[in-house]
N, CA, C and O atoms as a GROMACS GRO file, in nm:
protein
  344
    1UNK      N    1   0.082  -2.000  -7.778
    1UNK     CA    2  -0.015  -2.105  -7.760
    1UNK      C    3  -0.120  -2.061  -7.661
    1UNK      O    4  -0.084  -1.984  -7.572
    2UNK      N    5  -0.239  -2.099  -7.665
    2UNK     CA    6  -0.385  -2.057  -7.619
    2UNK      C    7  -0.399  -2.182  -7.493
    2UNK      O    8  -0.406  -2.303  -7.517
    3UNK      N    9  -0.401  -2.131  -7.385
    3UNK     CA   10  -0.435  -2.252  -7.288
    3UNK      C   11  -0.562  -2.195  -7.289
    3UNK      O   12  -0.610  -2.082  -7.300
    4UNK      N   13  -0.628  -2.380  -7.266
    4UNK     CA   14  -0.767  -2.375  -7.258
    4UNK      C   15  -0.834  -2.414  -7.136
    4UNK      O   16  -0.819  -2.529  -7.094
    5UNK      N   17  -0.908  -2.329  -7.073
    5UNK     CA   18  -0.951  -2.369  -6.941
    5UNK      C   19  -0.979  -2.541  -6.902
    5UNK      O   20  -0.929  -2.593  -6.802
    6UNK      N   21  -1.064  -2.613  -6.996
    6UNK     CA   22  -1.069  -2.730  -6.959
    6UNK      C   23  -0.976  -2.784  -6.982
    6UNK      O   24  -1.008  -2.903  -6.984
    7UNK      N   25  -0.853  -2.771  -7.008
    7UNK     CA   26  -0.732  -2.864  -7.008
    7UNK      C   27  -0.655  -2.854  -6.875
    7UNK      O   28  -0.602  -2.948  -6.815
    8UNK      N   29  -0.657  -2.703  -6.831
    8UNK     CA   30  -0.641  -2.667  -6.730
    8UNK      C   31  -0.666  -2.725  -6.594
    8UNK      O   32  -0.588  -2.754  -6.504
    9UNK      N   33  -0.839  -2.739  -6.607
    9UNK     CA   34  -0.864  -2.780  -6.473
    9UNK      C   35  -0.848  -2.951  -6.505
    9UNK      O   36  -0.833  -3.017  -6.403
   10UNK      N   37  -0.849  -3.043  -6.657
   10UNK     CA   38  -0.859  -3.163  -6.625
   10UNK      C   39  -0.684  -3.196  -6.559
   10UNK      O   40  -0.665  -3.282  -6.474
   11UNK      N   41  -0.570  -3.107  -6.618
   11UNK     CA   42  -0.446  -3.185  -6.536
   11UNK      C   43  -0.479  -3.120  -6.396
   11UNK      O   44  -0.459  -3.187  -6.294
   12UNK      N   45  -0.520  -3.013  -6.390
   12UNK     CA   46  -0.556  -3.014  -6.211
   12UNK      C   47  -0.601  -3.122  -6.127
   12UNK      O   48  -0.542  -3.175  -6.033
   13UNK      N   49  -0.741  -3.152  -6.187
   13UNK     CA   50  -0.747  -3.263  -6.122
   13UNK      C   51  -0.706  -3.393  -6.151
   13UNK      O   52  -0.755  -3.488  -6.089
   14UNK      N   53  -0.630  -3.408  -6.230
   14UNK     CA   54  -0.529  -3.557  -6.242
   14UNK      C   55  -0.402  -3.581  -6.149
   14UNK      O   56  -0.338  -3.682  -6.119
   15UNK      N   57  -0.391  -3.412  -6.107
   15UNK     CA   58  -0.272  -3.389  -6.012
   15UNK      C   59  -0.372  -3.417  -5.848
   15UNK      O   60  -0.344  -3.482  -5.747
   16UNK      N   61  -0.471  -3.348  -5.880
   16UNK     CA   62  -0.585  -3.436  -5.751
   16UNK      C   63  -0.582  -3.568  -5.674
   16UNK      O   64  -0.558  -3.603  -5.558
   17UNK      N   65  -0.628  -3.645  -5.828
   17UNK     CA   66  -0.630  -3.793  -5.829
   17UNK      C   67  -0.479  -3.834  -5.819
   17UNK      O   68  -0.483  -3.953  -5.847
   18UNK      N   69  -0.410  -3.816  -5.807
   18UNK     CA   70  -0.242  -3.852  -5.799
   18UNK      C   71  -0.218  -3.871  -5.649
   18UNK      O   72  -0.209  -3.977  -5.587
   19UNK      N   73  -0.208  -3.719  -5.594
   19UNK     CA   74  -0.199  -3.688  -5.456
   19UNK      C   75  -0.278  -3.801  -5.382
   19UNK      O   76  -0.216  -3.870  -5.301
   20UNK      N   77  -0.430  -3.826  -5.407
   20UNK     CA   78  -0.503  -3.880  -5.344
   20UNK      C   79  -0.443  -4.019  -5.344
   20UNK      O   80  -0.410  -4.084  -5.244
   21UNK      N   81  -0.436  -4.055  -5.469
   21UNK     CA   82  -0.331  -4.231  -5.452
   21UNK      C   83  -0.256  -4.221  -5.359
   21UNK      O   84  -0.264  -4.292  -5.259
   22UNK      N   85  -0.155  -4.116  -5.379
   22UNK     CA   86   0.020  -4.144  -5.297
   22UNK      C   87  -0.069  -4.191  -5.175
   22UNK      O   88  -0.088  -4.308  -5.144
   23UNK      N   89  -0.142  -4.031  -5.080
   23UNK     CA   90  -0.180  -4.053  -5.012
   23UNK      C   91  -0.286  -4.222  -4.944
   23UNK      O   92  -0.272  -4.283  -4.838
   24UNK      N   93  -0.362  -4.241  -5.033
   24UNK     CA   94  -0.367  -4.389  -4.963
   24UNK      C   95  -0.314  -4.499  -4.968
   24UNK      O   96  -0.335  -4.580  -4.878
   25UNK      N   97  -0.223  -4.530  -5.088
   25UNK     CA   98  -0.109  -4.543  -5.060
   25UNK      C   99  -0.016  -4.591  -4.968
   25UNK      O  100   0.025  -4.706  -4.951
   26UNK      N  101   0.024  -4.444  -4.888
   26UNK     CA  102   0.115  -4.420  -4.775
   26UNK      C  103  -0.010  -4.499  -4.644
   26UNK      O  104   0.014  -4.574  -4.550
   27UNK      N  105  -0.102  -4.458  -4.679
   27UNK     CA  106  -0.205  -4.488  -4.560
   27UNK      C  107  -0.213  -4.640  -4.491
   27UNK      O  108  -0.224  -4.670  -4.372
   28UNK      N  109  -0.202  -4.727  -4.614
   28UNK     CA  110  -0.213  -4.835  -4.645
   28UNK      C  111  -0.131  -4.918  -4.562
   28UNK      O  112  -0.154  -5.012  -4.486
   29UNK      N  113   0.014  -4.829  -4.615
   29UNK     CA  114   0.151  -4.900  -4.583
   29UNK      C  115   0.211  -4.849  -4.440
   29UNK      O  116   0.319  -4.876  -4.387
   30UNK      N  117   0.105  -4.765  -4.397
   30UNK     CA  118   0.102  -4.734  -4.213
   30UNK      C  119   0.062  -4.858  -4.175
   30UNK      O  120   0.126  -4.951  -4.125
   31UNK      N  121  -0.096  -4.844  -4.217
   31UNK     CA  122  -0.197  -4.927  -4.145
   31UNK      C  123  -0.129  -5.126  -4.090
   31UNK      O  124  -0.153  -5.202  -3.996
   32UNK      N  125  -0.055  -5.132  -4.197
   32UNK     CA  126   0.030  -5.312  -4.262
   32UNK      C  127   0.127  -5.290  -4.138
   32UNK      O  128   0.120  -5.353  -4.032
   33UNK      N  129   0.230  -5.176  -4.171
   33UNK     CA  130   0.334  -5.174  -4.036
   33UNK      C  131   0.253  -5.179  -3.868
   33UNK      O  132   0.271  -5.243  -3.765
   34UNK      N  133   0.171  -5.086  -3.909
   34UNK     CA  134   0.119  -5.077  -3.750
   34UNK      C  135   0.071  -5.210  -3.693
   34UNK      O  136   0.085  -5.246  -3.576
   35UNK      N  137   0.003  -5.288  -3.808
   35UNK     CA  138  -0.042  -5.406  -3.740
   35UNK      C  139   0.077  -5.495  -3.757
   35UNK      O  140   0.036  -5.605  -3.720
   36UNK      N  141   0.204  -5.507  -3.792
   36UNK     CA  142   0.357  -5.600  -3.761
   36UNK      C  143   0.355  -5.574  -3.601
   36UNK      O  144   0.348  -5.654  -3.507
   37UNK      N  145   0.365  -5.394  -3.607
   37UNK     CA  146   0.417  -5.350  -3.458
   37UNK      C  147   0.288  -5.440  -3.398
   37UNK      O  148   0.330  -5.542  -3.344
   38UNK      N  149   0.174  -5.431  -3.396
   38UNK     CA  150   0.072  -5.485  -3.275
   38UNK      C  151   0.116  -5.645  -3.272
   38UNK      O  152   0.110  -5.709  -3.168
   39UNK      N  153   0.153  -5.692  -3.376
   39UNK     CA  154   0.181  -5.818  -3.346
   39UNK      C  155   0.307  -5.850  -3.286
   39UNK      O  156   0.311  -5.945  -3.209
   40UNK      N  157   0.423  -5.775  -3.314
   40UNK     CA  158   0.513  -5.788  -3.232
   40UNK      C  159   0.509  -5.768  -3.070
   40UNK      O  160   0.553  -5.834  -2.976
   41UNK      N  161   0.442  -5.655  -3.083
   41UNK     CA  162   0.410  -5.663  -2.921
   41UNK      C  163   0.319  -5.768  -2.830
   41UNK      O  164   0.342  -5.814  -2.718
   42UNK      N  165   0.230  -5.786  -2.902
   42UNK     CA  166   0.159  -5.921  -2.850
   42UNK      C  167   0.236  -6.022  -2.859
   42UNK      O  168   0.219  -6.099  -2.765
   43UNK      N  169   0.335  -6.064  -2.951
   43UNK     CA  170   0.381  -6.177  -2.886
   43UNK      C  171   0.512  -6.141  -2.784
   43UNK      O  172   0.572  -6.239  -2.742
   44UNK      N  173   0.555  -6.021  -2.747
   44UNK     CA  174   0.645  -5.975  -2.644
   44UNK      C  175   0.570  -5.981  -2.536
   44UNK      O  176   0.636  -6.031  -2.445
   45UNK      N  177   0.468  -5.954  -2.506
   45UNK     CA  178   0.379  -5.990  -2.433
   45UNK      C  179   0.396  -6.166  -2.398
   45UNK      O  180   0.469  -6.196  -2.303
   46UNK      N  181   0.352  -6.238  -2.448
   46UNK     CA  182   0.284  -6.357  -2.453
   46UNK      C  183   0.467  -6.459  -2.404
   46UNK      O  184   0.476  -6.554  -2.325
   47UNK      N  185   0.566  -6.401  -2.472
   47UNK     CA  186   0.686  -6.430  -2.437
   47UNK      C  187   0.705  -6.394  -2.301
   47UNK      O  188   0.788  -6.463  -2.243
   48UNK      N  189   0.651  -6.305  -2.235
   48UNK     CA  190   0.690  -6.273  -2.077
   48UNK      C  191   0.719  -6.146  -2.048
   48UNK      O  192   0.716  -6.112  -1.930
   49UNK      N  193   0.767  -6.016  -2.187
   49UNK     CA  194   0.830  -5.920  -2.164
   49UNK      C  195   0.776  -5.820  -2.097
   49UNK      O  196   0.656  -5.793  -2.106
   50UNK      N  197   0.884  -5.735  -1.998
   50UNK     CA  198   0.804  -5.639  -1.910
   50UNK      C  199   0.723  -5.522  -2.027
   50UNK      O  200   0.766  -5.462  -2.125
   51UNK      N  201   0.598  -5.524  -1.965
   51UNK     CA  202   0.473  -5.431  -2.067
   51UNK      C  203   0.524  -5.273  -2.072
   51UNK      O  204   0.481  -5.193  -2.155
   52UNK      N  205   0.620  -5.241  -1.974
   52UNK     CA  206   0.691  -5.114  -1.989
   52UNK      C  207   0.792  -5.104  -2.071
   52UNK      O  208   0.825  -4.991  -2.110
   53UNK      N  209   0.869  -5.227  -2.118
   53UNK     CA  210   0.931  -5.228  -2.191
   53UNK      C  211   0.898  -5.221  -2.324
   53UNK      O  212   0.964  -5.161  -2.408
   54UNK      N  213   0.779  -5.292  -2.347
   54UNK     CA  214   0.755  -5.346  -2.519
   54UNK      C  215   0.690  -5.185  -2.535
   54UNK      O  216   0.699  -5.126  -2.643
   55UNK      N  217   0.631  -5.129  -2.431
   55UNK     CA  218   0.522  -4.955  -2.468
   55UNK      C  219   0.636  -4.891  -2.494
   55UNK      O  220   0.619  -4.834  -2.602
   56UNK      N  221   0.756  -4.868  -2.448
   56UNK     CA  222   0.899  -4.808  -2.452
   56UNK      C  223   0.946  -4.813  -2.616
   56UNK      O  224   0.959  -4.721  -2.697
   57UNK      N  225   0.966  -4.950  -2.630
   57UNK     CA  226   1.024  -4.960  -2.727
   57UNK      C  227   0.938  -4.928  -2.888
   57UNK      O  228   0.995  -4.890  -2.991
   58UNK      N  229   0.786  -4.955  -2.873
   58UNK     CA  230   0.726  -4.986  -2.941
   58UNK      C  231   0.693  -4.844  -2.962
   58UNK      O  232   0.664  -4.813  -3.077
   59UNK      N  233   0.692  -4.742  -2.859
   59UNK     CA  234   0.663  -4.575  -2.913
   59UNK      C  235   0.534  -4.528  -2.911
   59UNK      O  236   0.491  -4.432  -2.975
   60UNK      N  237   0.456  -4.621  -2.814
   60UNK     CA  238   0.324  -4.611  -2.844
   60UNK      C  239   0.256  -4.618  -2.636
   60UNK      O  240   0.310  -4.670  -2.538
   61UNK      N  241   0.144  -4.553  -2.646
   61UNK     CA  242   0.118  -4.538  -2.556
   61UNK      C  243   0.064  -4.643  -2.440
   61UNK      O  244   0.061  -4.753  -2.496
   62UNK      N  245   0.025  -4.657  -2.322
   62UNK     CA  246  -0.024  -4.734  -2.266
   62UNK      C  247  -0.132  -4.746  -2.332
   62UNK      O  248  -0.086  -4.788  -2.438
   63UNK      N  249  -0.291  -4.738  -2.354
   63UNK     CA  250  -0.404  -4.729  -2.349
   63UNK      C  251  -0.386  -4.784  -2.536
   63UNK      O  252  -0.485  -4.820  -2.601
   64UNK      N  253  -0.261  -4.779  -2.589
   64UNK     CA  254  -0.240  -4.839  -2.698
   64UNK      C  255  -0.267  -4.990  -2.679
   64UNK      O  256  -0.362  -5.066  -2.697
   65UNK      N  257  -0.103  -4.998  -2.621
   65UNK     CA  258  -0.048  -5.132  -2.591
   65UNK      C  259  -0.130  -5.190  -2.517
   65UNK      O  260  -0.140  -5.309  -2.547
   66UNK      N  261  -0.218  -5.147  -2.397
   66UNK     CA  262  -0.336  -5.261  -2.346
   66UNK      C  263  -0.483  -5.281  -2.415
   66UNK      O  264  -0.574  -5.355  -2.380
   67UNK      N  265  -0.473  -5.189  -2.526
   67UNK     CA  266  -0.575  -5.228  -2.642
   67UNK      C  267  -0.522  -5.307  -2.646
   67UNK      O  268  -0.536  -5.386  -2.553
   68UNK      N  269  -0.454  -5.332  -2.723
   68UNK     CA  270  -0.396  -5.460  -2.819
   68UNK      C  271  -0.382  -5.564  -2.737
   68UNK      O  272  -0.410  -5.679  -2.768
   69UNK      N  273  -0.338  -5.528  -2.626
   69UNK     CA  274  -0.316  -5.690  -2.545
   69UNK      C  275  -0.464  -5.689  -2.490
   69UNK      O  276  -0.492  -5.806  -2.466
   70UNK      N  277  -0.546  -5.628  -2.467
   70UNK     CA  278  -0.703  -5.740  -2.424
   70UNK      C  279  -0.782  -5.799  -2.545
   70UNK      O  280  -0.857  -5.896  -2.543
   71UNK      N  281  -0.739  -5.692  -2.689
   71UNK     CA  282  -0.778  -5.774  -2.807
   71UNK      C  283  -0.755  -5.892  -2.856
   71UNK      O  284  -0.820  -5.960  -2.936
   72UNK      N  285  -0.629  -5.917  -2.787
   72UNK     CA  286  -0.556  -6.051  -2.819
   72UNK      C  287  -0.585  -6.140  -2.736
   72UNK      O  288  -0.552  -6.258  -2.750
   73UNK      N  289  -0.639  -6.103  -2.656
   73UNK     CA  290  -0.762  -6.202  -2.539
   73UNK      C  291  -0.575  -6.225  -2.442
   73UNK      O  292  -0.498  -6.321  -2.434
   74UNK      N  293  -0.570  -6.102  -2.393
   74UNK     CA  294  -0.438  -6.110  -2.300
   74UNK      C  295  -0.504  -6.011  -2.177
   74UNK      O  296  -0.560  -5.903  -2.196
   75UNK      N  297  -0.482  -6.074  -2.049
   75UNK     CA  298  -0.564  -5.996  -1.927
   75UNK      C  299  -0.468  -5.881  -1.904
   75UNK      O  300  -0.346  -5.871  -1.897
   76UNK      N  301  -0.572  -5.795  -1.893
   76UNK     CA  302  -0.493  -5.681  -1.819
   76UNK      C  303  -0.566  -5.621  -1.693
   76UNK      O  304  -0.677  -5.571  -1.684
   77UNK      N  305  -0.501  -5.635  -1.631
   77UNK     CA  306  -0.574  -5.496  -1.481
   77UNK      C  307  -0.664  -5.417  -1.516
   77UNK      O  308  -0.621  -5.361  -1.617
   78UNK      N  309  -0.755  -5.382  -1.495
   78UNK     CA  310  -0.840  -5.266  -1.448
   78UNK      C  311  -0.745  -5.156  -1.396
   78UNK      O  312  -0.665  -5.154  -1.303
   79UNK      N  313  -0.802  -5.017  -1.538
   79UNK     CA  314  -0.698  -4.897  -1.437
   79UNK      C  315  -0.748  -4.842  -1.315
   79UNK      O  316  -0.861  -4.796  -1.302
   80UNK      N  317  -0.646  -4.852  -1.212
   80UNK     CA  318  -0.698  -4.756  -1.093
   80UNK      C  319  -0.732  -4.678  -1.132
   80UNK      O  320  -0.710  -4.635  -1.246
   81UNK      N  321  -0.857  -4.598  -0.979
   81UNK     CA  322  -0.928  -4.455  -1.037
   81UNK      C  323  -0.832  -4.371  -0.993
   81UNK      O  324  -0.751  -4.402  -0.905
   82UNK      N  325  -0.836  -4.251  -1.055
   82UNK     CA  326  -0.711  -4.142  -1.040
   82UNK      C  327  -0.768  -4.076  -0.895
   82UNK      O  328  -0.885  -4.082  -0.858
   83UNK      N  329  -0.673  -4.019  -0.831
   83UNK     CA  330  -0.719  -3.924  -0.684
   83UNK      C  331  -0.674  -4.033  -0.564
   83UNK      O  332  -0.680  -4.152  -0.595
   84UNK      N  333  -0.631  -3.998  -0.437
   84UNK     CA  334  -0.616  -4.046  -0.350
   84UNK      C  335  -0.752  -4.168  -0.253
   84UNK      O  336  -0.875  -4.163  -0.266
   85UNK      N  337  -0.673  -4.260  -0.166
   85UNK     CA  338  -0.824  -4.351  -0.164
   85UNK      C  339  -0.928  -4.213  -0.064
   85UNK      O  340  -0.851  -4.126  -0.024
   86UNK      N  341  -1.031  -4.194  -0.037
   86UNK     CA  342  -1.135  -4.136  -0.006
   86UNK      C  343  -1.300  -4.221   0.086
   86UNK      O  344  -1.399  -4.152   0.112
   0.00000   0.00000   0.00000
């Protein structure tokens, strides 16, 4: 049997367009979880919980977790400036 170049490259790129789904997809079903996690933490927050705890548990960084809590119209401190006072 004779393979023919354009058959060639069209399942190539159907295998393209495939990958590219899974991939957003998967993207999608980050983006949905990540915003459960932001909401869980905001209301761990709003419940009282220590903010070292919910960044701990939640796997995510400070400068994360106080995004999310001033987005949620939740006060946070001003970070000190780094270096000794001067």
């Amino acid at each position: 049997m004779v393979e023919i170049p354009e058959e060639a490259h069209a399942n190539a790129l159907r295998s393209v367009a495939h990958a590219a789904a899974d991939r957003d997809a998967a993207q999608a079903e980050l983006q949905r979880r990540t915003n459960a996690l932001r909401d869980a933490a905001v209301a761990a927050a709003r419940a009282g919980a220590a903010r070292t705890r919910i960044k701990a548990l939640a796997g995510v960084s400070s400068r994360t977790l106080y995004g999310w809590l001033t987005d949620a119209g939740i006060e946070v401190r001003p970070k000190r400036p780094k270096g000794g006072d001067t």
